[in-house]
Steps between C-alpha positions, in 0.01 A plus 500: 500500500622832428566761782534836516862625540546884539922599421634816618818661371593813649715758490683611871290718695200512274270282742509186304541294828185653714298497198548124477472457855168760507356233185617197705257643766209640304484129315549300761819302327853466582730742427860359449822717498794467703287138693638395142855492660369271834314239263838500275688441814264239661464304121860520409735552810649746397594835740262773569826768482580349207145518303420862666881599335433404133119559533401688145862594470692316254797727547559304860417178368735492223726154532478326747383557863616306781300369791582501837437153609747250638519329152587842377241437177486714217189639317498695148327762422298319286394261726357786715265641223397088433416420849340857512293409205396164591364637835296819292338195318408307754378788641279605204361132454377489853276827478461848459758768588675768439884491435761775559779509268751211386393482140199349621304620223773293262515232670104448503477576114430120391311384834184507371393721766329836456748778558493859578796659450542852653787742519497772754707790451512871577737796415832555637380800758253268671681181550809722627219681711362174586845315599572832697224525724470079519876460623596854654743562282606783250328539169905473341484140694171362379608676150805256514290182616263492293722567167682165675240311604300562143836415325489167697152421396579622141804252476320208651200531300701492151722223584232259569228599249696681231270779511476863677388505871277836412415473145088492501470230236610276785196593680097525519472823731771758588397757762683820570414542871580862521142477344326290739512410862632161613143389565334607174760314335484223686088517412615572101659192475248299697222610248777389245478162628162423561443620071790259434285214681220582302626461186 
């Protein structure tokens, strides 16, 4: 049977993450971001530090990483996104959800599954006014983290899908949320979903 599977990719500081987590709570369906990392760990065995280092960042995970274990074990970087990927699927075939991040959106392409696949972005001035306020911290700081922490997300997306991380033809909404309010685009994408089921 098909589910429903909402994917969010988001830029840094434009709300992606409490959007998914708001539409997580409006539809009454998991919402799975970094609890990715803990059911990679539990499945596989391999190291929370390790998985929260080379989460979405393919510049960390590069070669190989080692894991600190007594039989000093190695994992690739590939392996990472594999395991990762396995666990997103199992996820999707048990239900409904929503999914933050991690190429979910590829990786669910051929599951048979109905997707939604959403980017959330905003302009530079509100993430870095976002990041600011969030964290304490100047707007030159969040400036510098988010053109980072996008960069990241940027590299990790086009190594494993070949395509670009914020390009719209990779997805069925993109919201500018210097537009709307966390909530209302939470309920956008919610009234997305429910036409989707329809159909």
């Amino acid at each position: 049977m098909a589910n429903t599977i909402i994917t969010i990719s988001r830029g840094y500081g434009s709300g992606g993450r409490t959007i998914g987590r708001r539409l997580s709570d409006m539809l009454k369906v998991p919402c799975l971001d970094r609890e990715l990392i803990y059911m990679i760990s539990s499945k596989k065995g391999i190291d929370k530090s390790i998985l929260s280092e080379s989460d979405e960042n393919i510049r960390r995970q590069l070669g190989h990483i080692s894991i600190p274990d007594e039989n000093r074990k190695y994992v690739s970087s590939e392996e990472i996104y594999l395991a990762q990927s396995g666990v997103i699927r199992e996820a999707a075939d048990r239900g409904n959800c929503v999914i933050i991040g991690r190429c979910a959106d590829f990786v669910l392409r051929s599951s048979g599954h109905r997707l939604v696949r959403v980017f959330i972005w905003a302009p530079e001035e509100d993430c870095r006014r976002n990041i600011s306020e969030k964290l304490k911290i100047s707007p030159q700081e969040a400036a510098k983290m988010i053109k980072q922490i996008d960069r990241h997300r940027s590299d990790y997306y086009r190594h494993h899908t070949g395509s670009e991380w914020s390009s719209a033809k990779n997805y069925d909404i993109c919201i500018d949320t210097s537009r709307f309010n966390f909530e209302s685009a939470a309920e956008l994408i919610a009234q997305y979903a429910k036409i989707i089921e329809k159909i």
